[in-house]
C-alpha positions in Angstrom: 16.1 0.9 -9.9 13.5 3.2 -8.3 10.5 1.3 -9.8 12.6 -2.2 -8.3 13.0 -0.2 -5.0 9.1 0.8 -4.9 8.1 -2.6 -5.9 10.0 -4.2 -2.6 8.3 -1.3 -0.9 4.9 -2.7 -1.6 6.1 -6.3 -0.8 7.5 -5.5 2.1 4.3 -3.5 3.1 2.1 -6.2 2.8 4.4 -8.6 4.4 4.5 -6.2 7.2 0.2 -6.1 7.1 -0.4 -9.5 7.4 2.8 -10.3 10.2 0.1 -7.3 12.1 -3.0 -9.4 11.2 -1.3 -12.7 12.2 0.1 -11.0 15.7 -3.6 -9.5 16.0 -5.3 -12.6 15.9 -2.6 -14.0 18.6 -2.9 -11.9 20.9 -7.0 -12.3 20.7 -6.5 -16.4 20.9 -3.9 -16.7 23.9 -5.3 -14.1 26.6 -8.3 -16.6 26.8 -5.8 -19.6 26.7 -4.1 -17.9 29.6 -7.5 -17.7 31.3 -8.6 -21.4 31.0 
């Protein structure tokens, strides 16, 4: 169970990285969308 519950952990981690990454890259892209 606690090597199952670690191995979520990790999934959920990177999950949680690239959301940040993808929400990063957003907000870069629409500010100068908003200023066109």
């Amino acid at each position: 169970m606690m090597l199952k519950n670690k191995l979520i952990g990790k999934i959920v981690h990177g999950i949680e990285q690239s959301v940040k990454g993808i929400a990063l890259h957003l907000s870069i892209l629409q500010p100068r969308d908003k200023a066109i």
